[in-house]
C-alpha positions as CSV (number, residue, x, y, z in Angstrom):
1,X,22.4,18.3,-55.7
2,X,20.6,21.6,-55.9
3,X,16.6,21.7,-54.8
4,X,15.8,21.7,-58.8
5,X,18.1,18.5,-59.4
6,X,16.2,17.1,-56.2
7,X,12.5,17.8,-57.3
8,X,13.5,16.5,-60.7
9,X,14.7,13.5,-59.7
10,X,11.4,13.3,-57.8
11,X,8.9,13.7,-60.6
12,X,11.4,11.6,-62.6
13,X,12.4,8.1,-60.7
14,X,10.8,5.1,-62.5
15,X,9.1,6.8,-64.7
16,X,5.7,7.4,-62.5
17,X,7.2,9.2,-59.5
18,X,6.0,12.7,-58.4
19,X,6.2,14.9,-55.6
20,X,2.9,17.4,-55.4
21,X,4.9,20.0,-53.6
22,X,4.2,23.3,-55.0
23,X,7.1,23.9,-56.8
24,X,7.0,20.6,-58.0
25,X,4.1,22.0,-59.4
26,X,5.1,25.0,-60.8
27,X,8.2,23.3,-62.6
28,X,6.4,20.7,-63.8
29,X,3.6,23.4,-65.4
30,X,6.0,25.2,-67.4
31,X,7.8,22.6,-68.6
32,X,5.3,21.0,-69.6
33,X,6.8,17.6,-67.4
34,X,3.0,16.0,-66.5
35,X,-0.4,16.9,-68.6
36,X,-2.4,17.2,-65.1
37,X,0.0,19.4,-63.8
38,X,-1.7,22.8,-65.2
39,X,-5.4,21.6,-63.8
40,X,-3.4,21.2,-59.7
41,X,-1.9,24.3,-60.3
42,X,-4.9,26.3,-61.2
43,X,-6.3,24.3,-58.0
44,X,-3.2,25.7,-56.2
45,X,-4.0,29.6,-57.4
46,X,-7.6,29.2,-56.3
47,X,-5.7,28.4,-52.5
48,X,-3.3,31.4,-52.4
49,X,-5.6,34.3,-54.5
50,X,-6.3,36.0,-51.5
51,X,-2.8,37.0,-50.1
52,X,-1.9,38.3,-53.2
53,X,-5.1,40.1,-53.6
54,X,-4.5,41.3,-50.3
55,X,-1.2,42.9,-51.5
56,X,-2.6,44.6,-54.7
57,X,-5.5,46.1,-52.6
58,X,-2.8,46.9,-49.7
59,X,0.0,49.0,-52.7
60,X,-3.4,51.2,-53.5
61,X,-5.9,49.8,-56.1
62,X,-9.4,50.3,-55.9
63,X,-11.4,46.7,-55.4
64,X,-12.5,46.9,-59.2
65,X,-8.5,47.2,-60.3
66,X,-7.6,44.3,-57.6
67,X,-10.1,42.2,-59.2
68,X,-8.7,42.7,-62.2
69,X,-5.3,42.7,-61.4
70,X,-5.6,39.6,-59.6
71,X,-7.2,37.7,-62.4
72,X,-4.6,38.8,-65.3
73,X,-2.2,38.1,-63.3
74,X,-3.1,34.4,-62.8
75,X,-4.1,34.2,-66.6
76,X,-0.6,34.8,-67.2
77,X,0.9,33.0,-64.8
78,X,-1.2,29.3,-65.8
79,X,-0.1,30.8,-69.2
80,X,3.2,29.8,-68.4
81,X,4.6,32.9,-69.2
82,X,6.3,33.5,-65.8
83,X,6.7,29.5,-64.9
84,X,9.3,28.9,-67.7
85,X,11.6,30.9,-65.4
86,X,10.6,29.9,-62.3
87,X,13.5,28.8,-60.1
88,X,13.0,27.5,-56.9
89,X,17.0,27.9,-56.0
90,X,15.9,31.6,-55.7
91,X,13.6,31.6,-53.3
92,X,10.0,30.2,-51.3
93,X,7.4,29.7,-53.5
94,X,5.4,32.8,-51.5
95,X,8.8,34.8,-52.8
96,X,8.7,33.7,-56.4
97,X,4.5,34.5,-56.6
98,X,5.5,37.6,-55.1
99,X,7.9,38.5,-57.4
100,X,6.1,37.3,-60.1
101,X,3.5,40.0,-59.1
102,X,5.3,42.8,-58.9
103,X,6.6,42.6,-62.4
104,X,3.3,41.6,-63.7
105,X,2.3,44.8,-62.0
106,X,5.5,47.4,-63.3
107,X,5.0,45.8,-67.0
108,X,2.2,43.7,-68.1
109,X,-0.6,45.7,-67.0
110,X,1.1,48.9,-67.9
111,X,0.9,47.6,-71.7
112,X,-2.5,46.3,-71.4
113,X,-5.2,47.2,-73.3
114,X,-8.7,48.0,-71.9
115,X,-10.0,44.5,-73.8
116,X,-9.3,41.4,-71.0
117,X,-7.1,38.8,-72.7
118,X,-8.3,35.8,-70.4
119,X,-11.0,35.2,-73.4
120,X,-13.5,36.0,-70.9
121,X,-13.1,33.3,-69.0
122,X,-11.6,33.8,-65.5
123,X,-8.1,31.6,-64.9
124,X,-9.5,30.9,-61.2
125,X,-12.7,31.4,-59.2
126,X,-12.4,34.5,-57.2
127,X,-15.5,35.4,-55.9
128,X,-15.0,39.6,-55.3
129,X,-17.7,40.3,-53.4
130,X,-16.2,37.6,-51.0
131,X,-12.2,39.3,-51.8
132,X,-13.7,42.8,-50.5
133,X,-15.5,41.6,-47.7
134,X,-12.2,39.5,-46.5
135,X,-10.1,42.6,-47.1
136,X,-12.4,45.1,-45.2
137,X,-12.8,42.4,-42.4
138,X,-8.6,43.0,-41.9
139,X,-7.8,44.4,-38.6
140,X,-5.9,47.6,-39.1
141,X,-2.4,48.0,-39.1
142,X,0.8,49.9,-40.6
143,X,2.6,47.1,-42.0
144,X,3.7,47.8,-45.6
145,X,1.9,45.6,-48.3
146,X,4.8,43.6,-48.4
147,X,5.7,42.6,-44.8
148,X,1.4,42.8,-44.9
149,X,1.0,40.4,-48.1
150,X,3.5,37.7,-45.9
151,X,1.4,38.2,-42.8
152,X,-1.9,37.1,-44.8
153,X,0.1,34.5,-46.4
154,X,0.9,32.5,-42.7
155,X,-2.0,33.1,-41.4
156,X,-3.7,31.6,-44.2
157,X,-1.5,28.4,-44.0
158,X,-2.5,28.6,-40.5
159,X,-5.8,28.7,-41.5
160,X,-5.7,25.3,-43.7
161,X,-3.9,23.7,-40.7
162,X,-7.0,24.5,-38.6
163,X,-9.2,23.2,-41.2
164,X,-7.6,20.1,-41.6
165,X,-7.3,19.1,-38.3
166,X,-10.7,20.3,-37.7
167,X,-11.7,17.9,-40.4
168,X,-9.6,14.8,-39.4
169,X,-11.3,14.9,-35.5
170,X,-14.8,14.9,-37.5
171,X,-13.7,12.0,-39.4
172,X,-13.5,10.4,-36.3
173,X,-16.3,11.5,-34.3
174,X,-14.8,14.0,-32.5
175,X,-15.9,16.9,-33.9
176,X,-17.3,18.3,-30.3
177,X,-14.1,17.9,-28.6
178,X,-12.1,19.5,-31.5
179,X,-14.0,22.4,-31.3
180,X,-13.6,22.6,-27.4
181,X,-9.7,22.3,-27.2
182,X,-9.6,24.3,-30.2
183,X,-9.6,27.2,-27.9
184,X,-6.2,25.6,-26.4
185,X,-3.9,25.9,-29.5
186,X,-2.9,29.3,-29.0
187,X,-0.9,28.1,-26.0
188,X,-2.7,30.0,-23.3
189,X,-5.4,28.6,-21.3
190,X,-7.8,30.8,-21.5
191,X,-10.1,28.4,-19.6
192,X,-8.9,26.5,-16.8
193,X,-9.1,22.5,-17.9
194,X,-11.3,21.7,-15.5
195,X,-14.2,23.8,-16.8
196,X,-13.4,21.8,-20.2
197,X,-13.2,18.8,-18.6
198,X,-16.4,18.7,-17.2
199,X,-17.8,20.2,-20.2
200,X,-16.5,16.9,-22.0
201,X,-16.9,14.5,-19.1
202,X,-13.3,14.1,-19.0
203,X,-10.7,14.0,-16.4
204,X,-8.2,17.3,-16.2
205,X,-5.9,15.0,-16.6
206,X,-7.4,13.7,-19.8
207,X,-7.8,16.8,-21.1
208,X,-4.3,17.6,-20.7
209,X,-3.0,14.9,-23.0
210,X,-5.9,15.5,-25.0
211,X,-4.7,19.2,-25.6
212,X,-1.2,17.9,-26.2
213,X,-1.9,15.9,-28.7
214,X,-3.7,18.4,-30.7
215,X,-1.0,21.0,-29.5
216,X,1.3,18.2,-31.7
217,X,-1.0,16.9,-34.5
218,X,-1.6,21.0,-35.1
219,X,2.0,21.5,-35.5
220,X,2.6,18.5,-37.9
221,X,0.4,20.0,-40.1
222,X,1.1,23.2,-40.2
223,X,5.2,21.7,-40.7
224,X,3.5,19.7,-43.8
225,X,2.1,22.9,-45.3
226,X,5.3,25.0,-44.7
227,X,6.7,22.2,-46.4
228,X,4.8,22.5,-49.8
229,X,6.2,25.3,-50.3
230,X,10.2,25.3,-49.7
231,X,12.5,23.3,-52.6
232,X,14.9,22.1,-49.9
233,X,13.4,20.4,-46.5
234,X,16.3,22.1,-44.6
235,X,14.7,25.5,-45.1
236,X,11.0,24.1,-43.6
237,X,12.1,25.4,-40.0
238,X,13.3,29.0,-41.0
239,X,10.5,28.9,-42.8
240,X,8.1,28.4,-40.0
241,X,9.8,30.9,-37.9
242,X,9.6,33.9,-40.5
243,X,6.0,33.2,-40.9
244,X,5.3,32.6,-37.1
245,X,7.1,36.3,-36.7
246,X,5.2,37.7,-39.9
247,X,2.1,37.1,-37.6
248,X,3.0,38.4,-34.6
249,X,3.8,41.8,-36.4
């Protein structure tokens, strides 16, 4: 059963079913599959703008184009123009907004004319004051905009793995602690455990399973995020180790 057979029969089963993976998503906006479907996927463009915004900005356009660029592009995209052929056998979904881009940018907005078709309202929120200041905050590299726009993309999933967990240690009280040990995830110990143990009014020894645990809890999220956005569950680990080496570069 190919990954399109399996989301199908997903969405499908009973009647109600429905997986909210991304391409689950994507599919089921441009077929037209589930009436809420369009509403969580302009909720899912308003998550991954800035990678691709990144990109645009990255091949050469000026903020203004980028802007510009950036909005069309997702006009068009919750259009459905580009999700009627959106196969998820052919790639990640990072891949297929990629590609999606790039021939948005080689033929759409060559033909476009200098009135925006959007209606003049924007198909997501994207704030560019906040887009420019993100981009000119990027540390400097040499990376093409490709190997550059999949850099931006992990570290943004990163990112939302952070916030979660920083979120579900608040839920619980803990949001003191979180921010302690936080400085443990990178797998280094910057600062011995005893200076955070006393700073918590722990044991060392408790602040060793303590790290551990969000060590673990950090990594199941991030694995639930890579997740979202691979058809097949066998390709979550490649996944994860493309975009663990896209960050390192």
């Amino acid at each position: 059963m190919s990954p399109r057979d399996r989301a199908s029969d997903s969405r499908h089963a009973g009647g109600q079913s429905f997986t909210t993976t991304h391409w689950s998503l994507v599919l089921a906006a441009g077929h037209g599959s589930r009436p809420d479907a369009s509403v969580a996927l302009a909720t899912l463009c308003e998550t991954y703008w800035y990678p691709l915004y990144y990109y645009v900005r990255r091949r050469g356009y000026r903020a203004e184009e980028a802007q510009d660029l950036t909005q069309e592009f997702f006009a068009r995209l919750l259009a459905k123009g580009y999700l009627k052929v959106a196969d998820p056998d052919r790639g990640r979904f990072r891949s297929f907004l990629l590609a999606s881009l790039n021939h948005f940018l080689a033929n759409e907005w060559r033909r476009r004319s200098a009135r925006k078709r959007g209606g003049g309202k924007p198909a997501i929120s994207l704030n560019a004051a906040s887009a420019e200041t993100r981009y000119r905050q990027e540390p400097a590299h040499n990376l093409t905009p490709e190997k550059a726009y999949e850099r931006r993309w992990a570290l943004l999933l990163l990112e939302k793995s952070l916030s979660k967990l920083r979120d579900e240690y608040a839920a619980s009280g803990k949001a003191g602690v979180f921010e302690r040990l936080s400085e443990f995830l990178g797998g280094a110990e910057r600062v011995p455990y005893e200076k955070a143990a006393r700073e918590l009014d722990m044991t060392e020894g408790a602040v060793k399973v303590a790290v551990h645990r969000l060590r673990k809890r950090c990594r199941a999220i991030l694995r639930a995020e890579v997740a979202q956005t691979v058809a097949d569950p066998a390709d979550v680990d490649e996944e994860l180790r493309h975009l663990m080496a896209a960050v390192g570069q």
